[in-house]
N, C-alpha and C positions, 0 to 999 in steps of 0.2 A: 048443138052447134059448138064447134070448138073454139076457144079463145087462145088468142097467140096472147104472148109476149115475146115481144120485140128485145131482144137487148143493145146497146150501142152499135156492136161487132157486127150483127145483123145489118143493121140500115147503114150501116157504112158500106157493108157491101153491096148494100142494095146502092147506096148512091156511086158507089166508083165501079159496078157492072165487074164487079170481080165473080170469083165462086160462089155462089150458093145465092147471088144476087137476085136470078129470074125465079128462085123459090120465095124469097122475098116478096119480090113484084108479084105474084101469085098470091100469096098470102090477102097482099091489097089490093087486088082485083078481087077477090070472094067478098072482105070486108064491106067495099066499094058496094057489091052487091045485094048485099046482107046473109049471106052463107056463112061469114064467120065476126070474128070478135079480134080486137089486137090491144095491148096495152103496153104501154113502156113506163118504165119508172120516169116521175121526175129528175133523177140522178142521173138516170141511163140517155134522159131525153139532153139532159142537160153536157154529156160528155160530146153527143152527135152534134150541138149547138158549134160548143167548141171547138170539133173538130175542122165542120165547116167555114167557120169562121177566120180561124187561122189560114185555113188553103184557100179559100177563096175571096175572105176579105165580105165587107159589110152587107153590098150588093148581092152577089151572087149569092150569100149564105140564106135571105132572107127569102129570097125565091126557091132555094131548094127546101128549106124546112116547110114550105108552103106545102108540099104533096102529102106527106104523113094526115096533116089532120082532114085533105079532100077526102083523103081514101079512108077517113073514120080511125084512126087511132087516137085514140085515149091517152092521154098525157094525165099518169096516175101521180097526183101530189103526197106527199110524204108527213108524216109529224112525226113525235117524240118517240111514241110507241112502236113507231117501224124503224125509227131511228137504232131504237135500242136493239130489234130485233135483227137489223141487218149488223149489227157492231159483235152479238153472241154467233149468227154466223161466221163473221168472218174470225171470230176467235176461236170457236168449236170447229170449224171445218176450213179454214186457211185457205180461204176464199178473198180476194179483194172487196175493200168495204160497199165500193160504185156496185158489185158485182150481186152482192148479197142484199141490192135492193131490186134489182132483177128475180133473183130467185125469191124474196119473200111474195112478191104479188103472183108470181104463179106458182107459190104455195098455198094460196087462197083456195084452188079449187080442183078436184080432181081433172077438171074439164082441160083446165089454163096447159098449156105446152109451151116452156121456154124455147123461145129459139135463137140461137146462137152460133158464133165460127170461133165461139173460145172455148178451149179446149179444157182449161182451167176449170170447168164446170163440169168434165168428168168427176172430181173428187165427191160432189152431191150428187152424182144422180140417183141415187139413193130416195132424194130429198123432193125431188119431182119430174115428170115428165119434162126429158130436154131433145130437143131434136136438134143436133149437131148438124153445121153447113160443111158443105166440104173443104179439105185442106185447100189454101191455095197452090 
């Protein structure tokens, strides 16, 4: 069974039906079904909170963040230890620090596949399985 990881970039497109969006929505249909696995960092979950928040204001944030965890995604919490790990990423490989909490959870497993529309995560792919959404 494959395990995604979500990164922000991701579920924003999935919520604004941009590029790579319906790969997304796909993602959480399998999930939904039990076909696959999805994880977002706390960091990454927490930049989507934000984003939503600002565009859409208290209301409407709260009803879209509502879909991620129907369809089974895992809201991965953080401590010191990934702390640290995501801070030598982004000092060894000049990555953004939100970005490098993204890639250490699916550094976890050879299974785990990031997926992403930042581009910025060419620099590791090295470092794990990333499946790129397309440009917009």
């Amino acid at each position: 069974m494959t395990t995604y990881v979500l990164d922000a970039s991701a579920v924003i497109r999935f919520f604004d039906k941009e590029a790579g969006g319906l790969r997304v929505f796909a993602i959480l249909k399998d999930c939904e079904a039990g076909d696959a696995k999805a994880y977002i960092s706390a960091v990454q979950w927490g930049e989507v909170v934000g984003n939503l928040y600002k565009r859409f204001g208290p209301q409407n944030e709260s009803s879209l963040m509502d879909v991620l965890p129907l369809s089974g995604v895992e809201v991965v919490s953080t401590d010191g230890e990934q702390a640290a790990r995501a801070a030598r990423l982004k000092v060894d490989r000049g990555i953004a620090y939100a970005d490098a909490f993204a890639l250490d959870v699916a550094m976890r497993s050879a299974d785990h596949v990031l997926v992403t529309a930042d581009y910025g995560f060419k620099a590791v792919d090295d470092l794990a399985r990333i499946e790129f959404l397309p440009v917009k």
